[in-house]
ZAZA-921291 format. One record per residue (C-alpha): residue number from 1; z, y, x. Coordinates in steps of 0.2 Angstrom, whole numbers, plus 5000, padded with zeros to 4 digits. Example, Ala and Ser with C-alpha at 12.3 -4.5 7.8 and 13.67 -1.06 7.14 Angstrom:
2
  num    pz    py    px
    1  5039  4978  5062
    2  5036  4995  5068
END
This chain:
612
  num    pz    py    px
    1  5272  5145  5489
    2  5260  5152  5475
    3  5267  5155  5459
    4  5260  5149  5440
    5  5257  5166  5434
    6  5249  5171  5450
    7  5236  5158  5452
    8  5233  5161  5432
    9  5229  5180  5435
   10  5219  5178  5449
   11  5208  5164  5439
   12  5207  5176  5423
   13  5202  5190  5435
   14  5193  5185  5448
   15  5188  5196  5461
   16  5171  5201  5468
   17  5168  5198  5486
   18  5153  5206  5495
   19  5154  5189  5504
   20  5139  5177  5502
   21  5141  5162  5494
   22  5140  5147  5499
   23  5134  5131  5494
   24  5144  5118  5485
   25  5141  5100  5483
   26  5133  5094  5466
   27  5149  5085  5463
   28  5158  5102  5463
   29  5144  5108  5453
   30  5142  5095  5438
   31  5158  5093  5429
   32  5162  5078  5419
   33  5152  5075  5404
   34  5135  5083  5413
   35  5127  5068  5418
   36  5125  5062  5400
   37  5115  5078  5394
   38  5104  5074  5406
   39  5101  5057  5400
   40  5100  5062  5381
   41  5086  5075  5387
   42  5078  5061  5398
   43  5077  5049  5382
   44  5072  5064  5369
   45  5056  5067  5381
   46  5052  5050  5384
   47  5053  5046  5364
   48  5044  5059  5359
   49  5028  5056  5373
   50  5029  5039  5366
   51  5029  5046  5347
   52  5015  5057  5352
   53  5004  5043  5362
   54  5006  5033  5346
   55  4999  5045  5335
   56  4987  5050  5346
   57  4980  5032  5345
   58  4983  5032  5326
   59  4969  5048  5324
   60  4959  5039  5336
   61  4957  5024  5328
   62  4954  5032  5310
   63  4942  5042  5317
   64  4932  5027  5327
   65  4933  5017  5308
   66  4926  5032  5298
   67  4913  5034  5310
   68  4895  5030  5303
   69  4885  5019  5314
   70  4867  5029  5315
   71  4855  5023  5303
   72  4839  5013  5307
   73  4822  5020  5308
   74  4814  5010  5296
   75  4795  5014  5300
   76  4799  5007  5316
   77  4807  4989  5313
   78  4802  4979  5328
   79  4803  4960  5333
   80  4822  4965  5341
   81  4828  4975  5324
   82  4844  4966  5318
   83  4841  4956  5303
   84  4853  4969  5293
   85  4845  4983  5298
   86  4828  4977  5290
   87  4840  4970  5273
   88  4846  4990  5274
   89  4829  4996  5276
   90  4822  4985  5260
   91  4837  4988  5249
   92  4831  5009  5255
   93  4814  5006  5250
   94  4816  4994  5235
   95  4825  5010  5228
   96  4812  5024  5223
   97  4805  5008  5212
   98  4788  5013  5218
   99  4773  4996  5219
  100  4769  5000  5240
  101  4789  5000  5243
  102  4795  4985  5232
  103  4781  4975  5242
  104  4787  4984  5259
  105  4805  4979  5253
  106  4798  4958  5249
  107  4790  4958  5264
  108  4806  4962  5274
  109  4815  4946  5266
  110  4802  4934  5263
  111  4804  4923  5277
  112  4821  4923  5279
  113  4826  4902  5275
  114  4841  4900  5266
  115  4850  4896  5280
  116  4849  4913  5285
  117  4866  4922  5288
  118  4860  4936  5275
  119  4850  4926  5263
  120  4865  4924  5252
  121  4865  4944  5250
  122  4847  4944  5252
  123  4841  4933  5237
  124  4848  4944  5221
  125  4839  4958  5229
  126  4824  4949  5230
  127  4824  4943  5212
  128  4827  4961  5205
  129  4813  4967  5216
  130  4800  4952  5210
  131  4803  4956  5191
  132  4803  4975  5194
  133  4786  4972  5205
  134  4780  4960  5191
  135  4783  4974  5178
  136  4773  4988  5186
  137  4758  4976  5188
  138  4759  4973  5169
  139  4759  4990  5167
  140  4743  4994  5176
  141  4732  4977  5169
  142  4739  4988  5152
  143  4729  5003  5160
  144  4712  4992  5167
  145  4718  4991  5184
  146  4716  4973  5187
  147  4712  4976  5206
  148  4729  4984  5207
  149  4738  4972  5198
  150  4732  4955  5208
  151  4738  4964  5225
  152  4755  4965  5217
  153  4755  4949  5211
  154  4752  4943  5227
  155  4766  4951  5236
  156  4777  4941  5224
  157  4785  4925  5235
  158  4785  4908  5230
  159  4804  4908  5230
  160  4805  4920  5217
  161  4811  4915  5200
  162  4797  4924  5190
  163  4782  4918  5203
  164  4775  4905  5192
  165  4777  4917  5177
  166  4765  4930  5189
  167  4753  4916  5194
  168  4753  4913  5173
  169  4749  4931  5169
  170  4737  4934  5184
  171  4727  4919  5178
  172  4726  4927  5156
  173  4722  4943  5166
  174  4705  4935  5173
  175  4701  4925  5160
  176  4701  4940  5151
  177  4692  4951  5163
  178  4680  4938  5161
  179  4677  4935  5142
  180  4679  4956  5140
  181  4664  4957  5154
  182  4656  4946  5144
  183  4657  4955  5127
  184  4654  4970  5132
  185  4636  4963  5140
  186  4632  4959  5125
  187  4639  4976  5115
  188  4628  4984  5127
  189  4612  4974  5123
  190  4616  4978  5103
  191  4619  4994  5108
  192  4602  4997  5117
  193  4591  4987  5104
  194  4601  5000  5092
  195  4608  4985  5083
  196  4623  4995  5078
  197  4633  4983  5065
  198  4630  4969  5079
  199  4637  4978  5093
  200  4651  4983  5080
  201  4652  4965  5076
  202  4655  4959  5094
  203  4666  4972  5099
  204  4679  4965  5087
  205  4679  4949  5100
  206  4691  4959  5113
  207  4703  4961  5097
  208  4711  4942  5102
  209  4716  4950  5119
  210  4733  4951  5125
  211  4729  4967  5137
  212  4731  4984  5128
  213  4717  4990  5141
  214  4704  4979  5132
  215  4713  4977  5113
  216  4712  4999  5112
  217  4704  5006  5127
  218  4687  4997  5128
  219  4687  4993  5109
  220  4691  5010  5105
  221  4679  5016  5117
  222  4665  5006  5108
  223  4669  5010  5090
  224  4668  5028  5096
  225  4650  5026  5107
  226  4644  5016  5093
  227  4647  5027  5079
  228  4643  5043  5089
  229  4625  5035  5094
  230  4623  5030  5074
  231  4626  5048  5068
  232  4615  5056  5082
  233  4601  5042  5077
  234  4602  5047  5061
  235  4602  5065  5063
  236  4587  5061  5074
  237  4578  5053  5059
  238  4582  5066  5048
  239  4575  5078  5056
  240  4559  5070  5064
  241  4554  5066  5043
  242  4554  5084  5043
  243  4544  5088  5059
  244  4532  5077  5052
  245  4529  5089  5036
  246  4514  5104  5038
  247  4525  5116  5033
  248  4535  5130  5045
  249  4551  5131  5036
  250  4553  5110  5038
  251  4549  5113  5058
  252  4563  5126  5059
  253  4573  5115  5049
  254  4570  5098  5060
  255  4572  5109  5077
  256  4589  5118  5071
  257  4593  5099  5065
  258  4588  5093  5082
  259  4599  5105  5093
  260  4613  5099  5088
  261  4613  5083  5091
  262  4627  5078  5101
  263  4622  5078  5122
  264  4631  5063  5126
  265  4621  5052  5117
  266  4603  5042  5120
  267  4597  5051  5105
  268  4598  5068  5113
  269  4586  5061  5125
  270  4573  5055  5115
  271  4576  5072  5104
  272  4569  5080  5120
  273  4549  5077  5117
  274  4550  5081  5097
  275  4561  5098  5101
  276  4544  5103  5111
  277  4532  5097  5101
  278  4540  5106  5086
  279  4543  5122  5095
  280  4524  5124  5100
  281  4520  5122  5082
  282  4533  5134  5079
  283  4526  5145  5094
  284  4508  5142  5090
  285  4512  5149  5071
  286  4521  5164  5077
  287  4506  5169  5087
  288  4493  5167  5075
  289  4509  5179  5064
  290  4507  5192  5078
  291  4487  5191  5080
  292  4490  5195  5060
  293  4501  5211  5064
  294  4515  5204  5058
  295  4525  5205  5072
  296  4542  5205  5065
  297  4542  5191  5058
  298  4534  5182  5072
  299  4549  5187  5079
  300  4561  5183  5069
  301  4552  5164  5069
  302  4552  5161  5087
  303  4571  5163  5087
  304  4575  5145  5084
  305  4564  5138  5099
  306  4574  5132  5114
  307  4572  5148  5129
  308  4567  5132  5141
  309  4549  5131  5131
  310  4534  5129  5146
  311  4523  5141  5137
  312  4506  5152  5143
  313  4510  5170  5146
  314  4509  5177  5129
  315  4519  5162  5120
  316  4532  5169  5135
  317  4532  5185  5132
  318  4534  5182  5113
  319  4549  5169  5116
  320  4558  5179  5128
  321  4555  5195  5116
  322  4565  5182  5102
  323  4579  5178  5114
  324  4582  5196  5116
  325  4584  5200  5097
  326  4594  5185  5094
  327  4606  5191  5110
  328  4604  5208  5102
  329  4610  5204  5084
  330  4625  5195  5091
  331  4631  5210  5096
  332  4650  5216  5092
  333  4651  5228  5076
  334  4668  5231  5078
  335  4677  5230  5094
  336  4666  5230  5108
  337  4666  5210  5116
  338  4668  5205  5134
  339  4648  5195  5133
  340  4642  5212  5123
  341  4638  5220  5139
  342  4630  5203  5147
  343  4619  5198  5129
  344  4613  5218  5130
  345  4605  5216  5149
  346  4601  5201  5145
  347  4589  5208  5130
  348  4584  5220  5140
  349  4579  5210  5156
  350  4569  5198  5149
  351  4557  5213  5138
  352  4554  5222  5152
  353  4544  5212  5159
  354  4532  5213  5146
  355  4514  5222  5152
  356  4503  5234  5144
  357  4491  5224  5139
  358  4504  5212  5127
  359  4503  5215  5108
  360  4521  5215  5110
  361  4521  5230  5123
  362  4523  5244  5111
  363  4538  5235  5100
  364  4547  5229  5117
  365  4545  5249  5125
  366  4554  5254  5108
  367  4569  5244  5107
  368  4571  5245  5126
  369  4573  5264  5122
  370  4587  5258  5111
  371  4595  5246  5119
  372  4597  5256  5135
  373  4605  5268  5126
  374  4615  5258  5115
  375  4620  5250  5133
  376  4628  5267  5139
  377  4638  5266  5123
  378  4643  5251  5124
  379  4650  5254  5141
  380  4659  5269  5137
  381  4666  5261  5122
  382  4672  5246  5131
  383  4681  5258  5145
  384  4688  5267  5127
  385  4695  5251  5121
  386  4702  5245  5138
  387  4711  5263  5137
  388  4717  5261  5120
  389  4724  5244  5123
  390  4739  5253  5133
  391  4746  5257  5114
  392  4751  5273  5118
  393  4746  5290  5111
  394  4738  5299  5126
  395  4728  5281  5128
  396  4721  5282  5109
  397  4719  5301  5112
  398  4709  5299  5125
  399  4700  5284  5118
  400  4698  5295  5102
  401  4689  5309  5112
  402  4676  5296  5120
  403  4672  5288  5104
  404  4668  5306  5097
  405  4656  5310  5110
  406  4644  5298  5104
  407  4632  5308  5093
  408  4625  5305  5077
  409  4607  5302  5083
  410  4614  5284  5094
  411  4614  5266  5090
  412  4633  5263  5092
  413  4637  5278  5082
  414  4645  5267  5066
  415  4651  5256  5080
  416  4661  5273  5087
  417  4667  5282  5070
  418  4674  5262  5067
  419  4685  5263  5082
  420  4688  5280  5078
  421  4695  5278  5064
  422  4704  5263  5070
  423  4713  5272  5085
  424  4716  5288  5074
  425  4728  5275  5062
  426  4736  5268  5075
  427  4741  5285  5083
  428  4747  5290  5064
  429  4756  5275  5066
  430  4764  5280  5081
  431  4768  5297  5075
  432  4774  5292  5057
  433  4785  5276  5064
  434  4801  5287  5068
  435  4803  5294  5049
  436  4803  5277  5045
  437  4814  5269  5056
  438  4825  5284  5053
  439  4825  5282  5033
  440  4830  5264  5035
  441  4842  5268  5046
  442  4848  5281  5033
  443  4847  5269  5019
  444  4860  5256  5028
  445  4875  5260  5019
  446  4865  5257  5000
  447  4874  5271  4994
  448  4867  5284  4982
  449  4868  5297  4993
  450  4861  5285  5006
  451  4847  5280  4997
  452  4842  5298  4993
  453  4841  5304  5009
  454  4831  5288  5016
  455  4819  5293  5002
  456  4818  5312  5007
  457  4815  5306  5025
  458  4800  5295  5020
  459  4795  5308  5010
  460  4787  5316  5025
  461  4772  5303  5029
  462  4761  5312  5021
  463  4746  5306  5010
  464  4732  5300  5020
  465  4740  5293  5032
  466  4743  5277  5040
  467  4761  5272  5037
  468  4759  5280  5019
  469  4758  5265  5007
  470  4770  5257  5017
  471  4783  5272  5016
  472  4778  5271  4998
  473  4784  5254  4995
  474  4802  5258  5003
  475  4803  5273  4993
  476  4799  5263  4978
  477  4812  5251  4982
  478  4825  5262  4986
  479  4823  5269  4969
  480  4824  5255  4960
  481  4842  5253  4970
  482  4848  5270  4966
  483  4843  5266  4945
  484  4854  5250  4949
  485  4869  5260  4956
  486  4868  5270  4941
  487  4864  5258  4927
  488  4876  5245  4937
  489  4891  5251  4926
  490  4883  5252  4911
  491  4876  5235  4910
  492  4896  5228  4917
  493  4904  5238  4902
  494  4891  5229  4890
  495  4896  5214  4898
  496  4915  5216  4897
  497  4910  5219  4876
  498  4903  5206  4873
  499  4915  5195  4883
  500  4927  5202  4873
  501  4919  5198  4856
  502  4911  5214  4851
  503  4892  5210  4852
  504  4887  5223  4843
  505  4896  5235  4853
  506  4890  5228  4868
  507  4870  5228  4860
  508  4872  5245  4858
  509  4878  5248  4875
  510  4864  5239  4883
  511  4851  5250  4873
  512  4855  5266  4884
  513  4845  5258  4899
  514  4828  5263  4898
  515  4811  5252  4899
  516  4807  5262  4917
  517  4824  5258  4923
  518  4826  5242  4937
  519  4840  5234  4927
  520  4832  5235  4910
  521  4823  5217  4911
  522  4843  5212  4914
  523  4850  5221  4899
  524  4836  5216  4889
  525  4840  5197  4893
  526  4859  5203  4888
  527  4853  5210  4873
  528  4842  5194  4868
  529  4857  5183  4873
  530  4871  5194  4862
  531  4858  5196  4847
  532  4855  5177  4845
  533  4874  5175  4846
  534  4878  5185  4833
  535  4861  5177  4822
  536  4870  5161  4826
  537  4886  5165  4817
  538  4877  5173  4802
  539  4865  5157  4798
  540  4877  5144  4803
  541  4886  5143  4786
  542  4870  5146  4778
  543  4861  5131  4788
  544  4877  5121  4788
  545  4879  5122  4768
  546  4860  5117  4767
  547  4863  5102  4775
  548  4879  5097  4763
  549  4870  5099  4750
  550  4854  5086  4758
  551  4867  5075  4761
  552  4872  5075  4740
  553  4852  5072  4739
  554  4851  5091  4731
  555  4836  5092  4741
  556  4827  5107  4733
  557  4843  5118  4733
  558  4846  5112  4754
  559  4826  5117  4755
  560  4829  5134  4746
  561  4844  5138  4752
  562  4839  5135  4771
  563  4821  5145  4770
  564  4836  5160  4769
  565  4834  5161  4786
  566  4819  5170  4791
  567  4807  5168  4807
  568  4811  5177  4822
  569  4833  5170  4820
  570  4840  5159  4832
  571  4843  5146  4820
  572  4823  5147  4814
  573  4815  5132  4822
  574  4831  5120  4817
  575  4831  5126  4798
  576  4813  5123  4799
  577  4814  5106  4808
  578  4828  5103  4793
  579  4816  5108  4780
  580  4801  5098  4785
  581  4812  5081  4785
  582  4819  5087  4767
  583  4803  5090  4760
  584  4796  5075  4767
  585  4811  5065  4759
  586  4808  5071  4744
  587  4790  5069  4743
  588  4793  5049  4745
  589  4807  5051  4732
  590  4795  5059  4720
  591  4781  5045  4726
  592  4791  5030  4721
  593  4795  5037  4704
  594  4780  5042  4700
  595  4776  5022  4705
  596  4788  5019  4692
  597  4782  5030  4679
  598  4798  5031  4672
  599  4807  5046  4675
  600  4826  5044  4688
  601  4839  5053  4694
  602  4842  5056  4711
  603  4852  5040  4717
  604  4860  5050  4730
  605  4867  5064  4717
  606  4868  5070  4699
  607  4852  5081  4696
  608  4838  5082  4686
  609  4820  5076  4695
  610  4815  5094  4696
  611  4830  5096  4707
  612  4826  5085  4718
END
């Protein structure tokens, strides 16, 4: 038999066999307690499949909620579209406020009885779209577009709440279409008959109207047409009484008069025939001029005929040759214009054709000399200035070297010493700019130091140049601030003297700045103030024992005693308003003794009457 301590050794250290094992059963395998982790594992995995279905369904059912259903295509509502797919589809159109879309939007909903599941939800939206449609046609009738308006107005349904009030307003509309065709038919026949304060007159009749498009638009249309055919009428007149003299300068006159006439009236029309007729007179005296020899002058005349004149050959020649010098004397005498180049080949194109055999031929071949060669200095002037225009100095240098080769024998010669001189100043501008900007720059602390060497730096724009009278200016102002910075604590010592009492310490003070100095004006104004000061306390006692003794009635003594203080004091124009009441005083005094012809003593005081 086995003992304890031996089975215990052999089971604390077993032994290793190079046996096989063999297999056990699972009783002999699964000790107690081992069948219930198992079923604790079983349970975790089936709860937590469960807890994970459950959310899986949780996910899926957020997800299918969430999901947007796709939205209609609303250009392609058919008979089977869903009633709230054509509500979605108007309340998406109704939105951009537009006239086409609120009626697309009505016409979606307007047959829907109310009854109808959606009509309920329908209905405001309806309303709101009704008013908003009616306001838009309101808005057009206000701008004349009545066709507009009535096609609105009839998308509006009967259900709506502000239908009747359309059917109201379209009907003012027409009636007012109506009465304003009406009016303005017989505007028009004042108008035509030139019957200007009639037509005025009935234009008024639109003022009653309720549309802006008739009370401002067509009234204001009228008053303008009226009173711009009036004025053109009239300028018309004017000038067909002087057409109708013998004499040239009236023709000129009445066909300057004439060409402006304004073109949009019936009076410019009618101003047609009397433009011609005056310009052959005009034309028909210029050529008897030139048959004369007086060719300029013939010139000069023709001028101020229309270049549209049907005129013989020599008449032509002579009012193309009139153009051109017109053209010509518009020219550019500074800068070279965009149209100078265009008015000079115009000039010359329409003399050239001139023949030999013109009495004009020998004129028109010597300013063609001219102008041909004015037209090559025009052009190299205009590429100068477009080079010059880059504001830099190489550019004005080079523009400067054009301009000069233009000799003194050619027309644009003032034309080219003009820009010269021009582009010359602008490059002393550009060279001279840095001393300045430096000396301000220098000048920026205000200090006398400063200020002198701001002043010495713009010292060096010399005379002559471009930038000088403005350098000049700094300078002078930068002197006048050093003269301040000097003088400064002369005029503050003055100050603090007289502040103190001592006036005529501070005076003396004050004298030592000079007349040339910036600040005298300001010690001078000191000076005035302190010396009146001191006058003040001088003549007080002396003015204020004049007026005791006025009021004792010693009148003569007050009068004497106050003409102490002469003209020129600060107390002057009071002792002299004192005195002229005195003296007036005592002039009635004297006046009502004399009545009296007894002699008096002065009832105010004891003197005698020569006293008083």
């Amino acid at each position: 038999m086995t003992s304890p301590s031996s089975v215990e050794s052999s089971i604390s250290r077993p032994s290793i066999s190079s046996q096989p094992i063999s297999p056990q059963p699972i009783s002999a395998v699964i000790r107690p307690g081992g069948w219930a982790g198992i079923l604790s594992w079983i349970w975790l995995l089936f709860w937590s499949g469960l807890l994970i279905t459950a959310m899986g369904l949780g996910v899926g059912g957020v997800i299918l909620l969430m999901d947007i259903p796709p939205f209609p295509n609303c250009e392609r509502l058919g008979r089977f579209s869903s009633d709230s797919d054509r509500l979605l589809c108007a309340e998406t159109q109704a939105a951009s406020n537009a006239p086409d879309r609120l009626i697309a939007a009505l016409d979606l909903v307007r047959s829907w009885p109310p009854e109808h599941a959606l009509y309920e939800e329908a209905e405001p939206l309806m309303q709101t779209w009704a008013r908003d449609l009616l306001a838009i046609a309101r808005s057009h009738v206000h701008r004349g577009q009545l066709s507009e308006a009535t096609d609105m107005v009839a998308h509006i349904p009967p259900q709506a709440e502000v239908y009747e009030q359309a059917q109201h307003s379209l009907q003012v509309w027409q009636q007012e279409w109506e009465r304003g065709g009406q009016i303005e038919r017989q505007v028009q026949a004042a108008f035509n008959n030139r019957n200007w304060q009639d037509a005025l007159d009935l234009s008024w009749g639109v003022k009653t109207f309720h549309t802006d498009y008739w009370v401002n638009q067509r009234f204001n249309h009228w008053q303008q047409q009226i009173a711009r055919e009036q004025a053109a009428w009239k300028q018309l007149q004017d000038a067909q009484s002087l057409g109708a003299s013998d004499q040239l300068n009236d023709w000129l006159e009445a066909l300057q008069l004439a060409q402006t006439i304004d073109l949009r009236t019936r009076a410019w029309t009618t101003a047609q025939t009397d433009i011609n007729r005056w310009s052959q007179k005009v034309m028909a005296y210029a050529l008897q001029l030139v048959e004369l020899g007086n060719l300029n002058q013939a010139i000069a005349i023709v001028q101020a005929v229309p270049p549209d004149l049907n005129l013989a050959s020599e008449g032509q020649d002579l009012l193309r040759y009139g153009q051109a010098q017109k053209r010509v004397a518009d020219l550019s005498v500074w800068e070279p214009k965009r149209t100078d180049v265009f008015n000079l080949m115009e000039a010359i194109a329409a003399v050239e054709p001139i023949q030999p055999d013109s009495a004009l031929y020998a004129q028109a071949q010597s300013d063609l000399t001219q102008w041909r060669s004015r037209l090559q200095d025009l052009l190299r002037l205009q590429a100068a200035t477009w080079v010059a225009a880059l504001g830099q100095p190489a550019a004005y240098e080079f523009a400067s070297q054009q301009a000069a080769r233009i000799a003194a024998n050619r027309p644009a010669r003032g034309q080219a010493q003009t820009l010269l001189a021009h582009w010359r100043q602008q490059q002393e501008r550009i060279e001279d700019r840095p001393h300045l900007r430096q000396a301000h720059q220098l000048a920026q602390p205000y200090t006398l130091e400063a200020l002198q060497q701001a002043i010495a730096e713009a010292s060096q724009i010399e005379p002559g140049r471009a930038l000088r009278i403005e350098a000049q200016s700094w300078i002078a102002e930068w002197q006048a601030n050093i003269q301040i910075i000097e003088d400064q604590p002369i005029l503050n010592q003055a100050n603090q003297l007289a502040r103190d009492g001592q006036l005529a310490e501070a005076i003396q003070i004050a004298q030592q700045i000079s007349g040339d100095r910036a600040l005298y004006e300001k010690a001078q104004a000191g000076i005035s103030d302190w010396t009146a000061q001191i006058q003040i306390a001088e003549d007080s006692p002396i003015l204020a024992e004049a007026k005791d003794l006025a009021y004792q009635g010693s009148l003569t003594r007050a009068i004497n005693l106050a003409s102490q203080i002469g003209a020129g004091r600060a107390l002057y124009p009071e002792a002299q308003q004192a005195i002229a009441l005195w003296t007036a005083e005592r002039a009635y005094i004297w006046s009502i003794r004399e009545e009296a012809s007894a002699p008096a003593e002065d009832t105010a005081a004891p003197e005698s009457t020569s006293e008083n």
